[in-house]
matplotlib code that plots the C-alpha trace (Angstrom):
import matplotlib.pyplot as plt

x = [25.0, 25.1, 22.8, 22.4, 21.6, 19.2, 17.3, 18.4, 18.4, 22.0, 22.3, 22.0, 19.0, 17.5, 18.3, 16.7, 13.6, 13.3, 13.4, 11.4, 8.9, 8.5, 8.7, 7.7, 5.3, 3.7, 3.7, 3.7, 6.5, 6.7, 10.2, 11.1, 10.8, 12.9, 15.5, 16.3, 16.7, 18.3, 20.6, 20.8, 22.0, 24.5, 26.5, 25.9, 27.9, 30.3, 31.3, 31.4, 33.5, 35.7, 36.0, 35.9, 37.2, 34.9, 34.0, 30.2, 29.8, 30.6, 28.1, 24.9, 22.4, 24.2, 27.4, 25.2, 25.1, 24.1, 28.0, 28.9, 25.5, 26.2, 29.9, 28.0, 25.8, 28.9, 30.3, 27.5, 27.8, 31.5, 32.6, 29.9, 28.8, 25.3, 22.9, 20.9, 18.1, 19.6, 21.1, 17.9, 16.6, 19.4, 18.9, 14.9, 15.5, 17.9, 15.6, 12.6, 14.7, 15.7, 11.8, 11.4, 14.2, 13.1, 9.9, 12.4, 15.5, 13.6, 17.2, 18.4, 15.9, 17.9, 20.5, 18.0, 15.8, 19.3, 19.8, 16.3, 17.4, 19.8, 17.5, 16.9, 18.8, 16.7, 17.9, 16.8, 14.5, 15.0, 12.1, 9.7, 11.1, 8.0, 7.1, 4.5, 2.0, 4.2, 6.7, 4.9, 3.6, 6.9, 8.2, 5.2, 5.5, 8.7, 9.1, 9.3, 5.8, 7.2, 9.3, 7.7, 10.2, 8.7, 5.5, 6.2, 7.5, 4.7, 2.5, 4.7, 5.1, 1.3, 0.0, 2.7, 1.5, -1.9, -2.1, 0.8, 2.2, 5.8, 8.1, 8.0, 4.6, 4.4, 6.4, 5.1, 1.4, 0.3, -2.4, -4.7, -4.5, -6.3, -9.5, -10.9, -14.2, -16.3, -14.1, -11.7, -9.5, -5.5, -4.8, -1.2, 0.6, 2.6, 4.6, 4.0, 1.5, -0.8, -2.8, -4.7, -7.3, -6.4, -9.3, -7.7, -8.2, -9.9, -7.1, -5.1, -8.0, -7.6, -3.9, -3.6, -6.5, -4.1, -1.0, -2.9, -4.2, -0.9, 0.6, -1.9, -0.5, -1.4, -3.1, -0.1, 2.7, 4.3, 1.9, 5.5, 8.1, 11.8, 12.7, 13.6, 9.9, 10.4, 9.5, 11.3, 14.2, 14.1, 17.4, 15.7, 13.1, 15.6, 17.4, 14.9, 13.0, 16.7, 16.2, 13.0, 13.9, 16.8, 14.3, 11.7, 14.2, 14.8, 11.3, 10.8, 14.2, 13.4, 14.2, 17.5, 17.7, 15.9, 16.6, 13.9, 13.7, 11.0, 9.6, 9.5, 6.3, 5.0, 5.5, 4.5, 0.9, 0.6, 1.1, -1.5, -4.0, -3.5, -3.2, -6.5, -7.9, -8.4, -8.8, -5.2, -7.4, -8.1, -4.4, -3.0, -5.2, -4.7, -0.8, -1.0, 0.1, -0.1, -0.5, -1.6, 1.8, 3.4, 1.3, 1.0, 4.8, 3.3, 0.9, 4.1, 5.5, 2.5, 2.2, 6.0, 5.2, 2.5, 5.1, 7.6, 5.0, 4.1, 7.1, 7.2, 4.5, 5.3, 3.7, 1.8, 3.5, 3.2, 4.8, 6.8, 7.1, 10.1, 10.0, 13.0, 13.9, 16.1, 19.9, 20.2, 17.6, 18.8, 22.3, 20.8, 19.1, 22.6, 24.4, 22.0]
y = [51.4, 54.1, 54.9, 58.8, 56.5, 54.5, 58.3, 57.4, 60.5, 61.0, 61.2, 65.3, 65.5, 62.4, 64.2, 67.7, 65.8, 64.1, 67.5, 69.5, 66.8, 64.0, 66.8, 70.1, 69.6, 66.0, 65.9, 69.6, 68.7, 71.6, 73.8, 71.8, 68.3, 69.9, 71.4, 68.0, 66.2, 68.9, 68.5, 65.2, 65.1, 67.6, 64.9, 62.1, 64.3, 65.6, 62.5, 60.8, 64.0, 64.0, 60.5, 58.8, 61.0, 60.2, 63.3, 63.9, 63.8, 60.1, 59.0, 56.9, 54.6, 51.7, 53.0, 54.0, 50.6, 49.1, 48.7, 52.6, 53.6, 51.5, 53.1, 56.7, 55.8, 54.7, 57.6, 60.0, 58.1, 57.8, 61.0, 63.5, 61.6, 61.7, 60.2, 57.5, 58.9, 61.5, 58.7, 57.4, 60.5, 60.8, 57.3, 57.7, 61.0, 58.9, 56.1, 58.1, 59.2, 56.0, 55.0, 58.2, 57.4, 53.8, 54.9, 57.1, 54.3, 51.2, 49.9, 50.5, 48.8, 46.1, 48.1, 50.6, 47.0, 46.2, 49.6, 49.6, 46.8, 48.9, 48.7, 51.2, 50.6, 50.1, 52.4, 52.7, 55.0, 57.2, 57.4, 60.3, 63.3, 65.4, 67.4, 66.7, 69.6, 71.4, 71.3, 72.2, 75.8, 76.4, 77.3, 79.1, 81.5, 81.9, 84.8, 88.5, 89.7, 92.8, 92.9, 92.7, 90.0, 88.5, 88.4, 87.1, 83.9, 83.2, 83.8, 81.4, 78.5, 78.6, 78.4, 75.9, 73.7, 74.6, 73.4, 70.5, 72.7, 72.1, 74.8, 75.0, 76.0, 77.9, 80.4, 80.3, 81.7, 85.0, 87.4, 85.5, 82.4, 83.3, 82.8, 84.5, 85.6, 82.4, 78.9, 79.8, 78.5, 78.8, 77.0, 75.7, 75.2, 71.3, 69.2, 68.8, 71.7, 70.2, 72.2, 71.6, 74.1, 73.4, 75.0, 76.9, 77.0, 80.0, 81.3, 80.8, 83.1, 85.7, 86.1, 86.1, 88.4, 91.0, 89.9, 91.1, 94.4, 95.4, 94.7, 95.8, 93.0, 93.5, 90.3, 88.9, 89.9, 87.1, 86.3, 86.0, 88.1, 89.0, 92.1, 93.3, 92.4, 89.5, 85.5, 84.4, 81.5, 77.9, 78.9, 81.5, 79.9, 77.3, 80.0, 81.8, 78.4, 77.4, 80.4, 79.9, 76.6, 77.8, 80.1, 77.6, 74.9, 77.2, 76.8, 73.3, 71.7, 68.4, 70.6, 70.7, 66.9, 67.1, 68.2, 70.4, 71.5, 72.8, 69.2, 68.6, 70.8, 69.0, 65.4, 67.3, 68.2, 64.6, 63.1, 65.2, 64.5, 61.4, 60.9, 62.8, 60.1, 61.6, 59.2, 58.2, 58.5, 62.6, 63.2, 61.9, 64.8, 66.9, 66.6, 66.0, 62.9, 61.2, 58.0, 57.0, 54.2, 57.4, 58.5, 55.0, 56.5, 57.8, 55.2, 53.2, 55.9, 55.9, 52.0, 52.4, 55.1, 52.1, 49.6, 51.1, 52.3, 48.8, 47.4, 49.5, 47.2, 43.9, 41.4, 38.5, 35.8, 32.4, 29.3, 28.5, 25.5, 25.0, 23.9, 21.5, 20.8, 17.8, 18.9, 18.7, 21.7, 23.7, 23.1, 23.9, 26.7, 28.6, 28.1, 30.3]
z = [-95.8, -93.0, -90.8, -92.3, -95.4, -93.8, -92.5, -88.7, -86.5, -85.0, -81.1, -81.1, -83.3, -81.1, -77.4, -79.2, -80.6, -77.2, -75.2, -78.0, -79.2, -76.6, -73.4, -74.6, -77.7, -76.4, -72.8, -71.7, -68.8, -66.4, -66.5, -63.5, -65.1, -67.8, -65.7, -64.5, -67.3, -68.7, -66.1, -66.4, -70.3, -69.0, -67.1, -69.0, -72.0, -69.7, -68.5, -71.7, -72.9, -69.8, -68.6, -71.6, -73.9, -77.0, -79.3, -78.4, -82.0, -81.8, -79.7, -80.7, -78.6, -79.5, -77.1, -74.5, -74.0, -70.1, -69.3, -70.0, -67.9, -65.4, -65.2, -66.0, -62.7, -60.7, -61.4, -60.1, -56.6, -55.9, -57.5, -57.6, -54.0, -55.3, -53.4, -54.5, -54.8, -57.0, -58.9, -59.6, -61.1, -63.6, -64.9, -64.9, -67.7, -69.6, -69.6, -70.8, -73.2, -74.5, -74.9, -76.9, -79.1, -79.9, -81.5, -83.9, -84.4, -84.5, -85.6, -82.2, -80.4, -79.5, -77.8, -76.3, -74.3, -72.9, -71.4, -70.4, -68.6, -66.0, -62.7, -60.3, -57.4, -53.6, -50.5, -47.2, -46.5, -43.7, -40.8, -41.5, -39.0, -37.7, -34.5, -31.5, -31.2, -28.1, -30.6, -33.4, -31.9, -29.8, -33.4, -34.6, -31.3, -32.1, -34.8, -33.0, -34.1, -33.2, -37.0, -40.0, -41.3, -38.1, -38.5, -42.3, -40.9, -38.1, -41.0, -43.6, -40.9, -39.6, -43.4, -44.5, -41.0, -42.1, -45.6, -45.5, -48.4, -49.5, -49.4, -53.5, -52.9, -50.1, -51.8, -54.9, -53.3, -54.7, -53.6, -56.5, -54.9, -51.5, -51.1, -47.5, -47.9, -50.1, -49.9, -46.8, -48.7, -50.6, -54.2, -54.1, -57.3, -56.7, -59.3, -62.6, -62.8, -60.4, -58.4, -55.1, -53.4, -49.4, -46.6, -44.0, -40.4, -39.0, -37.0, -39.7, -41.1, -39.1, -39.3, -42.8, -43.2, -41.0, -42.9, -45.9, -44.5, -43.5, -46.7, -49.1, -51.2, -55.6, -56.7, -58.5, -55.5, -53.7, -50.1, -48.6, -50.2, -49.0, -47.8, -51.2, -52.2, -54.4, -54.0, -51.5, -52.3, -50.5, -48.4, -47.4, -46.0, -44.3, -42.6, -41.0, -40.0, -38.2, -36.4, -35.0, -34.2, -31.9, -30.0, -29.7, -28.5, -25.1, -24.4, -25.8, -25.4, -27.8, -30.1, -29.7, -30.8, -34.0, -37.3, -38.6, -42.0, -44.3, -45.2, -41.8, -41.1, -44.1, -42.8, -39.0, -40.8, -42.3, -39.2, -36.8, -39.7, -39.5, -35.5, -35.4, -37.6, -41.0, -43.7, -45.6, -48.7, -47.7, -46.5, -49.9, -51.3, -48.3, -49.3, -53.4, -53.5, -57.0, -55.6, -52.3, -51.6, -50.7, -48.1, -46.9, -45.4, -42.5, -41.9, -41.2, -39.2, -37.1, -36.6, -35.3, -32.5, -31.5, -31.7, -29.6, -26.8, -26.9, -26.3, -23.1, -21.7, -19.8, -21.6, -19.8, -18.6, -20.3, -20.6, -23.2, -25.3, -27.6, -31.0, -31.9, -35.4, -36.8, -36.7, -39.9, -40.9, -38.3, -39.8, -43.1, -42.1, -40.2, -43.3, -45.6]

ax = plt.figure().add_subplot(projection="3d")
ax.plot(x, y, z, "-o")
ax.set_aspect("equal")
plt.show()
């Protein structure tokens, strides 16, 4: 008896049901979630089309066994040079996949608990880039507030350091979402539809209260548009950061030694907060953090700017007993 027999959804109809049904209809993912698993079934066919050379009307949970991911995975790292990270992310939609389609092939269940199986894989975590304060307004000085695309960026930068926003959402801010007259305050739009309402500083204030008046923005026009009045793209934003970093490296030449990007400002904001001693608990919100292990980054990144100043202290001098062990545990204790 086949499985068409036996009612069993084929692969296509389970991959649709999973992206209309288990995304869509019963958790309400955002179009970015989608786009990424979307992207993510992309390869896995491709390579099974191109690689393997199987007709994608062949394929069923069963071959998608944890052999051919963990080949499918390979694959995205030594020939698509995919980071980790990246890596990661395609096997977490094909996972969440698989846990969909168990609940519709409970035939397959066996098969899908040994792909389950396939782990994550660990990476090292780079150390959290951010900027001292000098740093910090050398690039917000540096615009020409003599232009208007000048004055744009001063503008973008100070609310981005301001609210700890991430570039996603700093672009994404209309008219709508200001608030300068009751809370002080801008609602940003993060991940997964999440939205935060962040207070802003008065200067800050002030010079979005101009930005406004000179634009006479309508309540649903981007806060920061492009020249050709639409939202502005991330690369956009990049560039004319990398620009402002250049002039503000003449006056503050660290500069010149750091990479600064868009997250930078964000990590830059996390850090003063939490140098000024703001409760982790109120920067995880501060930031939109889900979960508070991720703000516990800069916690770490703080205790190592301790660490190191630390180090650059003589330590009192003390004499020292040594502890001898018997030959044979130290012996035991090289060889591991």
């Amino acid at each position: 008896m086949n499985r068409a027999t036996l009612g069993a959804p084929d692969f296509a109809t389970l991959v649709q049901r999973f992206f209309l049904e288990g995304l869509i209809a019963q958790k309400n993912a955002s179009a970015r979630t989608i786009a990424v698993y979307r992207d993510s079934f992309r390869l896995l066919l491709a390579y099974l089309h191109d690689r393997r050379g199987m007709d994608l009307d062949d394929v069923t949970l069963t071959l998608l066994g944890p052999d051919l991911l963990s080949d499918f995975l390979a694959y995205l790292e030594t020939d698509r040079a995919n980071s980790i990270r990246t890596r990661n992310i395609r096997l977490a939609a094909i996972r969440s996949f698989f846990r969909f389609a168990a609940t519709l092939d409970p035939a397959s269940i066996g098969s899908i608990q040994r792909s389950l199986a396939v782990p994550f894989k660990r990476f090292n975590k780079p150390v959290l880039g951010f900027l001292t304060r000098q740093e910090m307004e050398a690039i917000l000085e540096a615009p020409d507030s003599f232009s208007w695309s000048g004055r744009r960026d001063r503008m973008l930068f100070k609310l981005m350091y301001n609210t700890g926003a991430r570039v996603s959402e700093a672009i994404a801010i209309t008219m709508k979402d200001v608030d300068l007259n009751r809370s002080h305050s801008v609602t940003l739009h993060g991940k997964g539809r999440k939205e935060r309402t962040v207070p802003l500083w008065r200067t800050t204030l002030r010079s979005l209260d101009e930005w406004i008046k000179e634009n006479n923005f309508k309540p649903d026009a981007p806060l920061f548009p492009s020249s050709q009045g639409q939202q502005m793209a991330r690369s956009g934003v990049e560039y004319r950061l990398a620009l402002a970093v250049g002039t503000a490296a003449k006056n503050s030449p660290s500069l010149q030694t750091k990479k600064v990007t868009p997250h930078t400002i964000r990590h830059t904001t996390a850090m003063h907060l939490l140098q000024s001693g703001v409760d982790i608990s109120v920067i995880a919100i501060w930031l939109g953090h889900e979960s508070i292990e991720t703000t516990h980054t800069y916690l770490e990144a703080d205790l190592a700017m301790k660490e190191k100043a630390l180090m650059a202290i003589n330590e009192p001098m003390q004499k020292k007993s040594r502890f001898c062990a018997s030959t044979g545990l130290i012996k035991f204790l090289e060889s591991l």
